[in-house]
matplotlib code that plots the C-alpha trace (Angstrom):
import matplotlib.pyplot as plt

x = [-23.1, -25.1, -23.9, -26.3, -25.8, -23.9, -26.1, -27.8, -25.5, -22.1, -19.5, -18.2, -15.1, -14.2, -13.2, -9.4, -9.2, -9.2, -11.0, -9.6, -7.8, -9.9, -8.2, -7.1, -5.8, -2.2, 0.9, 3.7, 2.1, 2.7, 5.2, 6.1, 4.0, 5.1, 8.2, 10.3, 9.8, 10.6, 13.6, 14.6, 14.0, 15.4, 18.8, 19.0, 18.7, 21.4, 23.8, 23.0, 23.7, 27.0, 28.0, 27.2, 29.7, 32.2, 31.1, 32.0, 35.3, 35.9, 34.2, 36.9, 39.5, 38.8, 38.5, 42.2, 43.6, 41.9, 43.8, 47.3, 46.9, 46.2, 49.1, 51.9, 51.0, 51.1, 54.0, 55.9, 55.5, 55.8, 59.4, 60.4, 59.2, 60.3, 64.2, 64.0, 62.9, 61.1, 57.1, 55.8, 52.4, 51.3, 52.8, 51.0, 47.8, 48.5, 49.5, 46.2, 44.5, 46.0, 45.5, 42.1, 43.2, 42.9, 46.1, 49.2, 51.8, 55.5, 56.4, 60.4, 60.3, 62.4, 60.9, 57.1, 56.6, 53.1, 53.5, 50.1, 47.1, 43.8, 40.4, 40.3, 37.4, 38.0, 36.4, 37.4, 35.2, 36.9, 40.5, 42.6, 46.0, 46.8, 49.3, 46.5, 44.1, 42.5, 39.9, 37.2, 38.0, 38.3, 34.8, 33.2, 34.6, 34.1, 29.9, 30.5, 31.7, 28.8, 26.2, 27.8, 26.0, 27.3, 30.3, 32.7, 36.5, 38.8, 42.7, 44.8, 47.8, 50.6, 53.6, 54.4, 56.6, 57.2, 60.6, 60.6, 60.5, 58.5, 54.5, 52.1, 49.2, 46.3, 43.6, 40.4, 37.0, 34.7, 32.7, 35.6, 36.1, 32.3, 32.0, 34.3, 33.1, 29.5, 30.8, 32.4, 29.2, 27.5, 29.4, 29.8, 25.7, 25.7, 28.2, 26.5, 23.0, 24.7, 26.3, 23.0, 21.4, 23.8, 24.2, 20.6, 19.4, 21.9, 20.9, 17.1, 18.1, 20.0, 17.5, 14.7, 16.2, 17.4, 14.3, 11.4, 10.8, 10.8, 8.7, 5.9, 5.9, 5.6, 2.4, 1.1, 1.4, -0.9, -3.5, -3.6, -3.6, -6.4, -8.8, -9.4, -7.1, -8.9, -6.8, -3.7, -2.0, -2.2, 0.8, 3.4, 6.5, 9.7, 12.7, 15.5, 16.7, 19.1, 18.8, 16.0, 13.5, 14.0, 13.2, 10.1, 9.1, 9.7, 8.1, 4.8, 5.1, 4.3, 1.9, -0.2, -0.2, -1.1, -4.0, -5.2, -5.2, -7.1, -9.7, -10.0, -10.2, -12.7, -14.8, -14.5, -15.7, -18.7, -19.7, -20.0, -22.2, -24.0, -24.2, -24.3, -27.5, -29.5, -28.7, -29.8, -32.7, -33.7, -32.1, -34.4, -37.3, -35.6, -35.2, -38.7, -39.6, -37.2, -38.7, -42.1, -41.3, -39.2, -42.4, -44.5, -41.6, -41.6, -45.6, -44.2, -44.3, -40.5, -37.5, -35.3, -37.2, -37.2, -33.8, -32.9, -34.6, -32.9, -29.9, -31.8, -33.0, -29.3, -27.8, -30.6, -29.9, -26.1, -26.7, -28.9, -26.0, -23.7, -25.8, -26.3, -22.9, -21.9, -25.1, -23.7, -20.5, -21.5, -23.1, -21.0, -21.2, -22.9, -25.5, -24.3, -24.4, -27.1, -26.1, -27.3, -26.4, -26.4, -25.9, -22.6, -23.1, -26.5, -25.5, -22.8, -25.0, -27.5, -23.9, -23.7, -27.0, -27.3, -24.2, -25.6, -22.5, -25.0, -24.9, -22.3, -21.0, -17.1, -16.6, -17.3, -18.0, -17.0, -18.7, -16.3, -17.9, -19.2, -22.6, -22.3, -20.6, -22.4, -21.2, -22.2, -22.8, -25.9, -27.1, -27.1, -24.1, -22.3, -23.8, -22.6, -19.2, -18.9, -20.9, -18.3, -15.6, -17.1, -18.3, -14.7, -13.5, -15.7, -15.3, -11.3, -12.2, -14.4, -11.9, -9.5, -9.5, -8.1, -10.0, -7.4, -7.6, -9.2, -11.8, -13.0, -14.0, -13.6, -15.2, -13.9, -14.3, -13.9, -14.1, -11.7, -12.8, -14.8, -13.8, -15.0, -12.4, -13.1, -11.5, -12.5, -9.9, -10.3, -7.7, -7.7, -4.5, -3.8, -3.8, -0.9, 2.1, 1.0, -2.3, -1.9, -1.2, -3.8, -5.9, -9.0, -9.0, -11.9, -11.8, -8.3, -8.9, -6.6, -7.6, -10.1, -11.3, -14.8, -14.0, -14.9, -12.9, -15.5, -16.0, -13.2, -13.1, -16.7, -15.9, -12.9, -15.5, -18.3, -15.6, -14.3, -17.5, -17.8, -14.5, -13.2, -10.3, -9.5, -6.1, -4.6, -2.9, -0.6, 0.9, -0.6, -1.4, -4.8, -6.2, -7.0, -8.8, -8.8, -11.6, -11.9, -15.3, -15.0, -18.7, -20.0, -18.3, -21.2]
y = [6.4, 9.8, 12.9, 15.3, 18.8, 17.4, 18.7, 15.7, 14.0, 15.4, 13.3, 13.4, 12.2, 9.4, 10.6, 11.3, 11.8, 15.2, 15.8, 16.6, 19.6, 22.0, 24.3, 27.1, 25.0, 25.9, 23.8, 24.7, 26.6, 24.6, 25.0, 21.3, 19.7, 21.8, 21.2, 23.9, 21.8, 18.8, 19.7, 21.9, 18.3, 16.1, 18.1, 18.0, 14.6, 13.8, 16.5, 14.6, 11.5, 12.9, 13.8, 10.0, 8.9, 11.7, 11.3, 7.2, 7.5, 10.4, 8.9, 6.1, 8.4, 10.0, 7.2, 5.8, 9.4, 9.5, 5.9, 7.0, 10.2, 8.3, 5.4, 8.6, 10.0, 7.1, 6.2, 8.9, 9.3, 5.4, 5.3, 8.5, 6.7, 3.2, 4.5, 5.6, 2.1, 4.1, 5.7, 7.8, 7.0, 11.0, 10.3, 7.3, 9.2, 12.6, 10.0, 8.0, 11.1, 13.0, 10.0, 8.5, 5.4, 2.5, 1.0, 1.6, -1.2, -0.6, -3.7, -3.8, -6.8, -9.0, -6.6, -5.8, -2.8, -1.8, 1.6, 2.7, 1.2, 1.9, -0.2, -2.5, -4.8, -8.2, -8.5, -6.7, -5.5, -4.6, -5.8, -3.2, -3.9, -0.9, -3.0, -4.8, -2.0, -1.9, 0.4, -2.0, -2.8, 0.7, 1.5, -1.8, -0.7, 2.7, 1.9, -0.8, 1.9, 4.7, 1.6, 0.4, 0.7, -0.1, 1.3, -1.4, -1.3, -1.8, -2.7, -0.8, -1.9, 0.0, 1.7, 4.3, 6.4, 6.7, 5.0, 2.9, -0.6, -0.9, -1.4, 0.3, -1.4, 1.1, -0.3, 2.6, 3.1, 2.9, 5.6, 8.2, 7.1, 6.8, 10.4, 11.8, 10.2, 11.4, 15.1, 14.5, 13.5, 15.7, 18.4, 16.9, 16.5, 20.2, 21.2, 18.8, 20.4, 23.8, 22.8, 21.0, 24.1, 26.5, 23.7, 23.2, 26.8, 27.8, 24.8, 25.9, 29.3, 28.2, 25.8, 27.9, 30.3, 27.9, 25.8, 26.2, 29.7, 29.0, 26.2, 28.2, 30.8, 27.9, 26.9, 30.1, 30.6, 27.9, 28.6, 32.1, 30.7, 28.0, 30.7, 31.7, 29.9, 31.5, 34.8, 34.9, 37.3, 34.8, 32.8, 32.4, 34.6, 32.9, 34.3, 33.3, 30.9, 28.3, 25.3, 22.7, 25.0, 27.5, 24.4, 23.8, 27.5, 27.5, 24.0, 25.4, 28.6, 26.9, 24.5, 27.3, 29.3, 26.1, 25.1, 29.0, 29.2, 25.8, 26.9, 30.4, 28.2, 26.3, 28.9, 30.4, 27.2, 26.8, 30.7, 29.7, 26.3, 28.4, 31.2, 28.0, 26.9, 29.9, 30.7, 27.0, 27.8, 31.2, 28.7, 26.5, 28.4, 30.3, 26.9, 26.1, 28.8, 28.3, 24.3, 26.3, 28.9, 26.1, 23.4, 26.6, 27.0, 23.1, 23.6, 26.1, 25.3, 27.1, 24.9, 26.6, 26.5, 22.7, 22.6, 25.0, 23.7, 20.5, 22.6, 24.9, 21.9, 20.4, 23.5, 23.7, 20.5, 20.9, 23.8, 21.9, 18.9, 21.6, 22.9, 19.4, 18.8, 21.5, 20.7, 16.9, 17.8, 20.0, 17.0, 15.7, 12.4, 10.5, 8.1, 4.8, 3.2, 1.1, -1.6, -3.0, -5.2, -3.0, -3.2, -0.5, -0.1, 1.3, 3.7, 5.1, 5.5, 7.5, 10.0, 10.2, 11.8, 14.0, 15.9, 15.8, 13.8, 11.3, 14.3, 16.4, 18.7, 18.7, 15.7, 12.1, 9.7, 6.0, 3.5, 0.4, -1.0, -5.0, -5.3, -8.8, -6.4, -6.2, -3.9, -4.3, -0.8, 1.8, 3.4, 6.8, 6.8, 5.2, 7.3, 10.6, 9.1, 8.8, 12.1, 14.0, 12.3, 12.4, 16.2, 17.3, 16.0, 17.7, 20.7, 20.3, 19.1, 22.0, 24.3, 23.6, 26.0, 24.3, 22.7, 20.1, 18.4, 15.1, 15.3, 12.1, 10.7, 7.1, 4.5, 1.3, -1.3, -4.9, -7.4, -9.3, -11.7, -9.8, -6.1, -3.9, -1.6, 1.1, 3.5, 7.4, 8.4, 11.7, 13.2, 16.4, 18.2, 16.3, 17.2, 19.8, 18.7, 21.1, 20.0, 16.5, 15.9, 17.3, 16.0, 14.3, 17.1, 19.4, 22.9, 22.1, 22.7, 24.2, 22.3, 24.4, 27.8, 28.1, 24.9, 24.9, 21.4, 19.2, 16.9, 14.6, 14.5, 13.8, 10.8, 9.9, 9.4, 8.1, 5.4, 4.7, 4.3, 1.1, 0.1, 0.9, 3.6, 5.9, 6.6, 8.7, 6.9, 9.3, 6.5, 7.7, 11.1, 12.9, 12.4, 8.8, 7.9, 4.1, 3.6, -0.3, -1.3, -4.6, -6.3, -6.8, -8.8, -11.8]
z = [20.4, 20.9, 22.4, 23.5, 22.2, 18.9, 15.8, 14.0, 11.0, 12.8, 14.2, 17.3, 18.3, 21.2, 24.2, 24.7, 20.6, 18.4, 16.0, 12.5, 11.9, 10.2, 7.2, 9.4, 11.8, 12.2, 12.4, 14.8, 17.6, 20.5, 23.0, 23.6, 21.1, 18.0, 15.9, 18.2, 21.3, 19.5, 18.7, 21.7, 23.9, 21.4, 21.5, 25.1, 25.1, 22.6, 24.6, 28.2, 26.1, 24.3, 28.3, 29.8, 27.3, 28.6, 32.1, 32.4, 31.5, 33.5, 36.8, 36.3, 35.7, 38.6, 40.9, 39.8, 40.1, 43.6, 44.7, 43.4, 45.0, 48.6, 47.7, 46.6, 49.7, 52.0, 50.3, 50.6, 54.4, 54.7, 53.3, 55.5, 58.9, 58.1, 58.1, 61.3, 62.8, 65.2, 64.7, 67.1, 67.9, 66.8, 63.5, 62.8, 63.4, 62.0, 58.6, 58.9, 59.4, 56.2, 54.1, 55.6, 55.9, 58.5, 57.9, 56.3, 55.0, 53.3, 51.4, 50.6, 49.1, 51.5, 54.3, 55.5, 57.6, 59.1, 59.7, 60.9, 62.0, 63.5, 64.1, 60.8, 60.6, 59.6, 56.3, 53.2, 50.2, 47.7, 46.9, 44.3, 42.6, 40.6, 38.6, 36.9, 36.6, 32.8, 32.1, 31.7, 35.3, 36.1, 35.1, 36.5, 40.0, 39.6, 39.7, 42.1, 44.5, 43.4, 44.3, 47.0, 50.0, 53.6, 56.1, 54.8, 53.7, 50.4, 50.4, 47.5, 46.6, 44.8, 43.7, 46.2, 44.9, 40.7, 40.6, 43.7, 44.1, 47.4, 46.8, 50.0, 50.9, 51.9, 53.7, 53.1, 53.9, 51.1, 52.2, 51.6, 47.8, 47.4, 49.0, 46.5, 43.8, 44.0, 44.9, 41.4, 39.6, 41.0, 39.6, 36.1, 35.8, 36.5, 34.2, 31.8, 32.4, 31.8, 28.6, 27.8, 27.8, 26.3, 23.4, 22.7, 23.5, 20.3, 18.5, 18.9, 18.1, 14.8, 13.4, 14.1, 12.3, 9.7, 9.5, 11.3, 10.7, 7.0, 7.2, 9.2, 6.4, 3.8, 6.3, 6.3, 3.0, 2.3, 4.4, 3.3, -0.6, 0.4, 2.0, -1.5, -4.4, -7.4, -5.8, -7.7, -5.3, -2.6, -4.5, -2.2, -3.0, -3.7, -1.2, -3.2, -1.1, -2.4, -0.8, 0.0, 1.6, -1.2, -3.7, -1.9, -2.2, -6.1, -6.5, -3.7, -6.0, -9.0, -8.0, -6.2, -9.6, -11.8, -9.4, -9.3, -13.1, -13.3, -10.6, -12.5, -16.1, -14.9, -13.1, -16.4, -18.3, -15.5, -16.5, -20.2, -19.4, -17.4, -20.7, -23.5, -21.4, -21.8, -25.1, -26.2, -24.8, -26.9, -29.8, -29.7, -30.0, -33.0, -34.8, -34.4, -35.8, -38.8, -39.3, -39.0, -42.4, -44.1, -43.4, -45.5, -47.8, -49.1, -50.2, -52.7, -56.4, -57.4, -58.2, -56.2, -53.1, -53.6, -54.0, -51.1, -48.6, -48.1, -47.7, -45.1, -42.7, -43.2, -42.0, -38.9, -37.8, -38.1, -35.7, -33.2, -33.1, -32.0, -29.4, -28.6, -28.4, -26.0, -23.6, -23.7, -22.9, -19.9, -18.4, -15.7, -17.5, -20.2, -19.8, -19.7, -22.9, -24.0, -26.3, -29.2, -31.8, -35.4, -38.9, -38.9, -42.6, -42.2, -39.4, -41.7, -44.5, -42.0, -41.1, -45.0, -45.3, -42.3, -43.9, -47.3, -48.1, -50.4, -53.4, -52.3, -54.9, -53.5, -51.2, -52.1, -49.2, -49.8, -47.4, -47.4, -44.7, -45.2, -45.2, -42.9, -40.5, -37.1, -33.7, -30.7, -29.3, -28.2, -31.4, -30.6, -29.1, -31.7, -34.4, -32.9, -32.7, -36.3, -36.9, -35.0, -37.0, -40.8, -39.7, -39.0, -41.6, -44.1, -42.8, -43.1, -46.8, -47.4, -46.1, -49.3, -51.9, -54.9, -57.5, -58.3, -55.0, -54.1, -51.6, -50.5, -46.9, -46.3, -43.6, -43.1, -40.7, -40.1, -37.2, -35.4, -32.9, -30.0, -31.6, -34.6, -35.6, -37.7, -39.7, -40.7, -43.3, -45.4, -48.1, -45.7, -44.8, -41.7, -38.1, -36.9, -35.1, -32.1, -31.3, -31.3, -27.8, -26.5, -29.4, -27.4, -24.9, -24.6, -25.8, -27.8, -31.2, -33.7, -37.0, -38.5, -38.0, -35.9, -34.0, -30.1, -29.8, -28.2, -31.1, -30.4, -26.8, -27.0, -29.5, -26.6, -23.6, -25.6, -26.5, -23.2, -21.9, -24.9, -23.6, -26.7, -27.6, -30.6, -32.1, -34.9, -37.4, -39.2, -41.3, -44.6, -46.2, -44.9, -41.4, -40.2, -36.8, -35.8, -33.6, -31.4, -30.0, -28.0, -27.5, -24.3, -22.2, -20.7]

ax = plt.figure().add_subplot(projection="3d")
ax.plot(x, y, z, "-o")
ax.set_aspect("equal")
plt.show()
């Protein structure tokens, strides 16, 4: 659905529903919505629900306490008029009056004595026996009597007096209990609300102080640092706290600082494309010009020209594959490979001679590879895989400076099933125990002087891109790379 005034290719979100936060957003400013809130509610709630469970018990309480109180009292005065035989009609109403009863009875056991009486309906409500009160029962009653609605009556009977024998049976109003009782509630829901709001009020305070306060810095700390990561003095600083929240800090700390020194690494590696670009440029016009003086060069009749030259075009392409290399690298990926099925020995034979490994004066290249021996992989793909390797390793070879030493590069290969595996081997010095984990990673080199470190993580994604792998075998002396290149799967 359209909506007018929204810019064309924006989205607009449904009525009733925000849209997404944006970056600056910030977390935790709301009164009720926000965190605080949250918590300042959620702890009023669990005190109101801390005094329910204080506040049944205690209504019951108060109800029994309020029934004994009326039974001691008619009790008492029950016991004083009964052993005169004789009750003035004042008395009987100044003692209903006092206890709020409608009737009053003394049972003796082998005597019943009404001693006061005023209008009593006929029907009673609620029957109690104060003997056989349980708090279950007390608490049942006690809400019977809070819901109760209606001007009827409830009979009590009881002890009197604490070590008497004789029982008095009360007959009440339910009004008066009821009337009491909700003057009671009433005053424990404000006491409740009061501690309610004390509690949670310091609660807030504490955890606030404890937790949401820190937490806010740790959000502000992040917004600040994303407005512009490649700014190391955004990195948030580390109280010292020792606890969780100071964990997160140490841990946010660190990951801020790792992500600005990736950003600023790979601004820096974006810089040098941009600088590698240009200066392949100006290089390729300077190796024109080179092929153009060494094309002259070749029509001269002078043996060492002849024998020079070959040596000047080797080194001229040799630069242009690293320029080449970079600028592929840069890409932000290869093409995908275009496969074909070749004669592997052949293409090693063609990496022989573009290094001028055929009649090389130190290093001897042996090409072990079966001539039946066919991969299925895109040519020039698979070429610069093994120029990268064979290149390396004559320069490591090259690199040696005694006389003694075998120099000798070796490519193997052989096919099992759907997968070619080959093997680069050279009598080299090996590759050190510190670079090799990070071995097929760009710009990690550490074998050879001069190296930029492309060559291998070039010869990693070419390979994965096959779905093949490469591995170092270090199981023998010299360097040893195993490459796998499955054929296409139908």
């Amino acid at each position: 659905m359209k909506h007018e005034g929204a810019p064309h290719g924006s989205v607009v979100p449904p009525e009733g529903e925000e849209g997404p936060r944006k970056p600056g957003d910030s977390f935790g400013r709301y009164s009720l919505g926000g965190l605080s809130g949250k918590l300042l509610l959620l702890t009023v709630v669990f005190v109101m629900l801390a005094e329910i469970c204080i506040y049944v018990p205690s209504t019951a309480n108060f109800r029994n306490t309020w029934l004994m109180e009326r039974l001691t009292t008619a009790g008492v005065a029950a016991s004083v008029l009964a052993e005169t035989n004789t009750i003035a009609p004042r008395l009987q109403e100044e003692l209903l009056r006092t206890t709020g009863a409608l009737a009053i009875s003394l049972d003796q056991g082998s005597r019943r004595s009404l001693i006061a009486m005023s209008n009593v309906p006929d029907e009673v409500d609620f029957v109690i026996d104060m003997a056989n009160v349980t708090p279950w029962s007390s608490i049942q009653n006690s809400f019977a009597i809070l819901t109760y609605r209606g001007g009827g009556v409830m009979r009590v009977v009881g002890a009197g007096q604490m070590g008497h024998t004789e029982r008095v049976d009360v007959v009440l109003p339910v009004a008066l209990l009821q009337k009491d009782m909700l003057a009671f509630s009433g005053r424990i829901l404000a006491l409740s609300l009061v501690i309610s709001i004390i509690t949670a009020s310091l609660v807030y305070i504490a955890l606030r102080a404890l937790f949401i306060r820190p937490l806010r810095r740790l959000t502000l700390s992040m917004e600040r640092f994303a407005e512009s990561p490649e700014d190391a003095s955004r990195i948030m600083p580390v109280s010292g706290r020792r606890d969780e929240l100071g964990d997160a800090e140490i841990r946010l700390a660190g990951m801020e600082e790792a992500l600005s020194r990736a950003l600023h690494q790979k601004q820096r590696l974006a810089d040098l494309g941009l600088a590698v670009s240009k200066i392949n440029h100006d290089l390729r016009n300077l190796l024109a010009s080179a092929q153009l003086f060494l094309e002259r060069l070749e029509h001269v009749p002078d043996p060492t020209v002849s024998r020079l030259a070959p040596k000047i075009l080797a080194t001229l392409d040799r630069a242009v594959s690293y320029t080449q290399a970079v600028m592929s690298y840069g890409k932000a990926q290869e093409r995908a490979p275009q496969r074909r099925l070749l004669t592997l020995r052949r293409v090693g034979d063609d990496v022989a001679d573009v290094l001028g490994l055929v009649d090389h004066e130190l290093v001897s290249f042996d090409n072990k590879v079966p001539d039946g021996i066919e991969i299925d992989a895109d040519p020039e793909q698979i070429f610069r895989i093994l120029l990268n390797l064979c290149r390396n390793a004559l320069q490591a070879l090259e690199a040696e400076k005694d006389a003694t030493l075998v120099r000798r590069i070796t490519l193997e290969a052989e096919r099992t099933g759907s997968c070619v595996s080959i093997a680069v081997t050279d009598t080299g010095p090996g590759i050190p125990e510190n670079i090799r984990k990070a071995l097929f990673k760009a710009f990690h080199s550490g074998s050879k002087h001069g190296g930029i470190g492309l060559g291998l993580a070039i010869v990693a994604e070419l390979l994965k891109a096959h779905g093949g792998r490469i591995r170092l075998d270090d199981t023998g002396p010299g360097t040893c790379f195993r490459l796998e290149v499955p054929d296409r799967s139908n």
